[in-house]
C-alpha positions in Angstrom: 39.9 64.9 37.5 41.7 61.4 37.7 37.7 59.8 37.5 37.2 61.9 34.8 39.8 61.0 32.9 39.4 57.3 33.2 36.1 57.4 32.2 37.1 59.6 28.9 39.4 56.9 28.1 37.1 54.3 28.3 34.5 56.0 26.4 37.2 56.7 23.7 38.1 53.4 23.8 34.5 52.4 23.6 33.8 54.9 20.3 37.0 53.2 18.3 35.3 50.0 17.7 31.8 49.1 16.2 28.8 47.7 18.3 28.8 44.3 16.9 32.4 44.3 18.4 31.4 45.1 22.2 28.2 42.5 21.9 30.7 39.7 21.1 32.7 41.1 24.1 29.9 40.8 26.5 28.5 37.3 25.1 31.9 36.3 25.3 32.6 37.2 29.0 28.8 35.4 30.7 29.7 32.3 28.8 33.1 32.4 29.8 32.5 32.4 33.5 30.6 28.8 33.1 34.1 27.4 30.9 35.8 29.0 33.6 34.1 27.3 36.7 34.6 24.2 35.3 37.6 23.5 32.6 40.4 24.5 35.7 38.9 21.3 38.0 38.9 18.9 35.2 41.5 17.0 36.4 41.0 17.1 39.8 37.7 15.8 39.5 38.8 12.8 37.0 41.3 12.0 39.8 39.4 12.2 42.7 36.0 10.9 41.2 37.6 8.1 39.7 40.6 7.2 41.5 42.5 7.3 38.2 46.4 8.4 37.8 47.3 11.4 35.7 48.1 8.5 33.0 44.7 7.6 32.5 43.6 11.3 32.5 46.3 12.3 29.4 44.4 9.5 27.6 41.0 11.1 28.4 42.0 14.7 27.1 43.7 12.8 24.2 40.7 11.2 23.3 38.3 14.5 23.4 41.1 16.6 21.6 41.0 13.8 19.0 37.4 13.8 18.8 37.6 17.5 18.6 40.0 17.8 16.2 36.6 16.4 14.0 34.2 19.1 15.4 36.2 22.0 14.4 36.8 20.9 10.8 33.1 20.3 10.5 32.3 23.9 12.6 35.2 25.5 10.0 33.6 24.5 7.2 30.2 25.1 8.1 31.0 28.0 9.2 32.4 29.4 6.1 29.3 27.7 4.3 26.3 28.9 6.8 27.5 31.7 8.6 28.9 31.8 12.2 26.0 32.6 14.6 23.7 29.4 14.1 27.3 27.2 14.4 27.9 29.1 17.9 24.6 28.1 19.1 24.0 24.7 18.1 27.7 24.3 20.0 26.6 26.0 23.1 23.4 23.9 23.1 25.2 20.8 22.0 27.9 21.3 25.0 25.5 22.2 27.9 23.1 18.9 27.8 27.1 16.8 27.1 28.4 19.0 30.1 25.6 17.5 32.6 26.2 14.0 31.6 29.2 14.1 32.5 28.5 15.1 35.9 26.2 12.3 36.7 28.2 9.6 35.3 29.4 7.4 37.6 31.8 4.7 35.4 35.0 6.0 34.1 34.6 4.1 31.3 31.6 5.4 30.3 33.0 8.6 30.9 35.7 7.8 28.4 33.2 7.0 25.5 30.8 10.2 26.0 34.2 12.4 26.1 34.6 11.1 22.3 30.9 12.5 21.2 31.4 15.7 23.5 34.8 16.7 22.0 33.1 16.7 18.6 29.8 18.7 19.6 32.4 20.9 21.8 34.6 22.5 19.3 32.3 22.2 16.0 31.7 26.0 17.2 35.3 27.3 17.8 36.4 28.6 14.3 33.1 30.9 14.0 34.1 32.1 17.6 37.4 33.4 16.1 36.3 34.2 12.7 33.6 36.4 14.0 36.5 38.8 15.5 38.0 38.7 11.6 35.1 39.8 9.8 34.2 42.5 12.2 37.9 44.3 12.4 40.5 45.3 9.6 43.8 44.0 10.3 45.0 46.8 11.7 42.6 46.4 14.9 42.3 42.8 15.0 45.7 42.4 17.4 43.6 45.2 19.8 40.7 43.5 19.2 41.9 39.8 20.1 43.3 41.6 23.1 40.3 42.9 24.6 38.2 39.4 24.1 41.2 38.4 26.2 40.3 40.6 28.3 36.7 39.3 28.8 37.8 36.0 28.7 40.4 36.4 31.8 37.6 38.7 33.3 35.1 35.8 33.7 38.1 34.2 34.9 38.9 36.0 37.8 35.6 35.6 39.0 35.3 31.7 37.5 38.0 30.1 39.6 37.0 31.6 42.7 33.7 30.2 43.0 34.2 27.0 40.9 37.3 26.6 43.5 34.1 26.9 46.5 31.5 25.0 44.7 34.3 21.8 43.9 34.8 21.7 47.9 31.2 20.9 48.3 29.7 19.2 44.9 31.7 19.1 41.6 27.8 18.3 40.2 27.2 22.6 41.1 29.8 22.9 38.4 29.4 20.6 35.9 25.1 22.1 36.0 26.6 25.9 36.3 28.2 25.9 33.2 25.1 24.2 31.6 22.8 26.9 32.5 25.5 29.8 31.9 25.6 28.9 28.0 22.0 28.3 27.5 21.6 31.6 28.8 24.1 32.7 26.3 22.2 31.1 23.6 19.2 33.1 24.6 21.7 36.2 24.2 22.7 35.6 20.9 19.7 34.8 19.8 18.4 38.4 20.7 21.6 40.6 20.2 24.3 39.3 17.9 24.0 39.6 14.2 25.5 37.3 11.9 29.1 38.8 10.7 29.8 36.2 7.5 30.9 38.5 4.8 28.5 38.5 1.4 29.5 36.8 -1.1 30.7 38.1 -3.9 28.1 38.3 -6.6 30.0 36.7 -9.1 31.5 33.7 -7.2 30.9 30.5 -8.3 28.3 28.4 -5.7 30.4 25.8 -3.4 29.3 22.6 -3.1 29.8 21.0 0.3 32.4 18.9 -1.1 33.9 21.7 -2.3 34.4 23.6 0.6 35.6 20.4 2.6 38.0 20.3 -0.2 39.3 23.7 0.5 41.1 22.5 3.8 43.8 21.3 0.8 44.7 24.7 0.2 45.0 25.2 3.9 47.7 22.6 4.8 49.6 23.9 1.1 50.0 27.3 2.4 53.4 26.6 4.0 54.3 29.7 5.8 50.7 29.1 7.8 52.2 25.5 8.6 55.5 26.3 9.8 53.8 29.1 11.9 51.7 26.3 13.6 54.4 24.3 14.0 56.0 27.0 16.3 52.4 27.5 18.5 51.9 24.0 18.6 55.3 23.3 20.6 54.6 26.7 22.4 51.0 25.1 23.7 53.3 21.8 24.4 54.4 24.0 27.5 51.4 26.2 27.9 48.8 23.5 28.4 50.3 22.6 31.6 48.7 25.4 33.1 45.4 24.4 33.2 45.5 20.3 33.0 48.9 19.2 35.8 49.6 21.9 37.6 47.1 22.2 39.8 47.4 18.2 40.4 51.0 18.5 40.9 51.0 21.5 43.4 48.5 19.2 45.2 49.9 15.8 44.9 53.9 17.3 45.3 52.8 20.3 47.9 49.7 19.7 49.5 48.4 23.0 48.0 44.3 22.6 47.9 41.8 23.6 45.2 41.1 26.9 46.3 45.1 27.5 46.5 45.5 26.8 42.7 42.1 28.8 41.3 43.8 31.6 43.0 46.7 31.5 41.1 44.6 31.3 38.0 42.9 34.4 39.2 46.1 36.0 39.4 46.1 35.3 35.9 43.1 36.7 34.8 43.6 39.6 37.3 46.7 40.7 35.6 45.6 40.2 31.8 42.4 42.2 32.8 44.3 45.3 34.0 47.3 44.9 31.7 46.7 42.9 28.6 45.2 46.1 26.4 47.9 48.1 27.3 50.7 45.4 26.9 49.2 45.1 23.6 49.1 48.3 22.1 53.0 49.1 23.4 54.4 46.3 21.6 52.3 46.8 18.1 55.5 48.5 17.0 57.7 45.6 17.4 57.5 42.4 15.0 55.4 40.2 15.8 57.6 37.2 15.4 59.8 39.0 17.6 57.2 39.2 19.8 56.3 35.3 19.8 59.8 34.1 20.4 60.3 37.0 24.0 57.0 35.5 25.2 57.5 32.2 24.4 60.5 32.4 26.2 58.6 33.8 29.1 57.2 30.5 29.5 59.9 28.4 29.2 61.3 30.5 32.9 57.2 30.5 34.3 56.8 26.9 34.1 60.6 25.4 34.2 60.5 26.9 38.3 57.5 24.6 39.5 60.6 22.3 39.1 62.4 23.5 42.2 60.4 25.3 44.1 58.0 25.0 46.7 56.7 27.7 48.5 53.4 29.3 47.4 54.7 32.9 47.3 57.2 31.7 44.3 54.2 29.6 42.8 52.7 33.3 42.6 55.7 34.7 41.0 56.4 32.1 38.3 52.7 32.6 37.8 53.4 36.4 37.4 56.1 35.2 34.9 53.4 32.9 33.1 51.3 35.5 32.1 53.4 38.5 30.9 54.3 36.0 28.3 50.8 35.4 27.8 49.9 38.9 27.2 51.9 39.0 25.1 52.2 35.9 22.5 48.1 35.8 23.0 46.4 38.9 20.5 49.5 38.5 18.6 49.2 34.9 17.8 45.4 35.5 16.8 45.6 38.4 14.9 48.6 36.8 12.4 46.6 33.6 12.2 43.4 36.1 10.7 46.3 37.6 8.5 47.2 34.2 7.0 43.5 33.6 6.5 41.4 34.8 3.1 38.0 36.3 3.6 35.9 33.8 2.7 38.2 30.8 3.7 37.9 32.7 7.7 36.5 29.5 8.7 38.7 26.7 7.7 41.8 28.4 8.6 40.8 29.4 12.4 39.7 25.6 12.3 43.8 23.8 11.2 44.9 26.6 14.0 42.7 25.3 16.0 45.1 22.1 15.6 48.0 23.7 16.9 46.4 23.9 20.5 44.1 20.0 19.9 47.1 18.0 19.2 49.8 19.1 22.2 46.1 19.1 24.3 45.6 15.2 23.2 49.3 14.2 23.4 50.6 16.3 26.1 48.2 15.5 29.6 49.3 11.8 28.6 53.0 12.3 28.2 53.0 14.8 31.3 50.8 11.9 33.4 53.7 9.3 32.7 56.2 11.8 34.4 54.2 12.6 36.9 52.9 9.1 38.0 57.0 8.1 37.7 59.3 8.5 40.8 60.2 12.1 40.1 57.2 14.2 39.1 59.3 17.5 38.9 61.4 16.6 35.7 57.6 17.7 33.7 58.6 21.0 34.7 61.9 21.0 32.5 60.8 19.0 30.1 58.2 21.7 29.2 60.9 24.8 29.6 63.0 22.3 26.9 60.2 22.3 24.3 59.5 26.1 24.8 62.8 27.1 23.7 62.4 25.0 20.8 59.6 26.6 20.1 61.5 30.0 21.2 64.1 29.5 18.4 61.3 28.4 15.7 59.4 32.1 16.6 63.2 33.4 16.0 63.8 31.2 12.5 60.6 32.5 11.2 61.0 35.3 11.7 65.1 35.6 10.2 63.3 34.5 7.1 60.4 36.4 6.7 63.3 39.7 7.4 65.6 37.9 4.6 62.6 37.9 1.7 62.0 42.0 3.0 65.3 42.3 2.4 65.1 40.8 -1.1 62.5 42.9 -2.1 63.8 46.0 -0.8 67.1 45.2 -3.4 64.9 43.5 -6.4 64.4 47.5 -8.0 68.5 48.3 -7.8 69.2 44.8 -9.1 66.6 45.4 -12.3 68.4 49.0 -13.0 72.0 47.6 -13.0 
């Protein structure tokens, strides 16, 4: 009976959402587990392969996120130009040859200089990724939606870690060539299965010119409630990033914890969002989702302000834990009021200036976090990032007493009018 019943619910939840939906799921979840072997070691590998400081790696990820910054404006407007399925290929293509370079390089400096073309062919594919999720749900299911690609994505990454954590101990190269093959196999994939989502035109719109739908990032940056919204998730990211680009150099620098130590508390990330991030999701639909921003946010700001004083793995796992309950919950939020913000045929340029709000803490942040950490006490990252959270805690909050003041406007506009 208990079999029976989970398989019902999965077929029901199967049956809610259309085909197109699940094909992006499963695309999304093989390319993921090459990201996944790879993106967590980064660091490590700049460090160890070049005997370079954290320094010098915050001003390698601030050169590819400024380089990027590039490849998802040209992917967002392309994307609302051309559609989003060729844009996703030519950036899978695009990354997997970059990927392999950068194994075989041998010079840091080199390295440095091919990280500035990568980060451009790297992103140029990003806002079609996210749009695609847009055109396929109404609003009402996008939230759901964004959580199950969560899902996928954190499923890969149970499994991603792991073996990236076993192939670093013998060859980073086996990691750097995994994820090559992984997304052209995706390529192949998409060719085959996905159709292209970009809503028709309407058949009375005017014909953009290129120049003009460059031109429409103006309308982007004017729409001010979407700024101020970014400027909360870009501090939140300020404390997020550290996840994946110092922690797992400071828990091996400051505690002797090895590789395979910190991809398995990344797989207790994924683990957790995989069996609780749907659920998680759909119990707090009710609630407001600025609300909902500022209680994660501040989820964070406890996760990552205790690697500052303590030191025994069993407590990394907890503040871990911590980590990503507020995950799951700022995550499918965040992306489905981001889709809310964004017009139909503007999907594109939007998802690219959020993309912003995760490039620039990801450029400025490994390089301010390398100067604490190559300084005399390395632990003082860990409340400088629980600081900016609750700055970024009280902007969710401010946001959202404002949006709750103009309801309550509204709500008293038709009594004032009949006095």
């Amino acid at each position: 009976m208990f079999l029976q019943n989970i398989i019902q619910r999965i077929t029901n939840l199967y049956n809610e959402y259309p085909r197109t939906f699940w094909t992006v799921i499963a695309i999304t979840f093989i390319d993921r587990i090459g990201g996944s072997l790879l993106f967590p070691f980064f660091a490590l590998y700049i460090t160890s392969k070049f005997n370079v400081g954290m320094t010098d790696v915050g001003v390698l990820f601030a050169a590819f996120s400024v380089s990027s910054f590039a490849g998802s404006a040209i992917g967002g407007a392309l994307t609302d130009r051309f559609g989003r399925k060729g844009i996703i290929m030519f950036g899978l293509i695009a990354s997997s040859f970059s990927t392999v370079a950068m194994g075989l390089i041998d010079s840091f400096q080199v390295f440095f200089f091919l990280a500035l073309f990568v980060g451009i062919l790297t992103d140029v594919a990003g806002p079609a990724h996210q749009a695609m999720i847009a055109d396929i749900l109404p609003e009402e299911k996008r939230a759901d939606g964004y959580g199950i690609l969560r899902v996928a994505f954190n499923l890969s990454v149970v499994i991603g870690p792991a073996i990236g954590g076993l192939l670093a101990s013998r060859s980073y190269l086996l990691l750097f060539l995994s994820d090559a093959v992984i997304s052209l196999l995706t390529v192949i994939l998409i060719a085959i299965f996905l159709p292209e989502t970009k809503p028709l035109a309407h058949p009375d719109a005017p014909k953009e010119t290129m120049a003009r739908t460059f031109a429409g990032y103006g309308q982007v940056f004017r729409n001010a409630a979407f700024m101020l919204f970014l400027g909360a998730v870009m501090l939140q990211v300020f404390t997020y990033m550290n996840m994946n680009t110092t922690l797992g150099v400071y828990l091996r620098n400051e505690h002797g914890t090895p590789e395979s130590g910190y991809g398995l508390l990344l797989s207790i990330n994924a683990a957790m969002v995989v069996l609780m991030q749907f659920p998680i999701t759909r119990r707090i639909a009710k609630y407001p989702p600025m609300l909902i921003m500022a209680f994660g946010t501040f989820l964070y700001v406890i996760g990552f302000s205790m690697y500052g004083f303590i030191s025994t793995y069993i407590l990394f796992v907890i503040a871990m834990v911590i980590i990503t309950v507020g995950e799951m919950v700022v995550s499918p939020v965040a992306q489905a009021l981001i889709a809310s913000f964004a017009p139909e045929e503007m999907r594109g340029r939007y998802m690219a200036v959020a993309g912003f709000s995760w490039g620039i803490p990801f450029a400025v942040g490994p390089y301010l976090a390398g100067l604490i950490m190559d300084g005399p006490k390395p632990y003082l990252l860990w409340y400088a990032a629980g600081v900016i959270g609750m700055f970024s805690t009280f902007a969710f909050l401010s946001l959202y007493r404002v949006k709750k003041n103009q309801e309550n406007k509204l709500e008293t506009m038709p009594e004032v009018s009949a006095l």
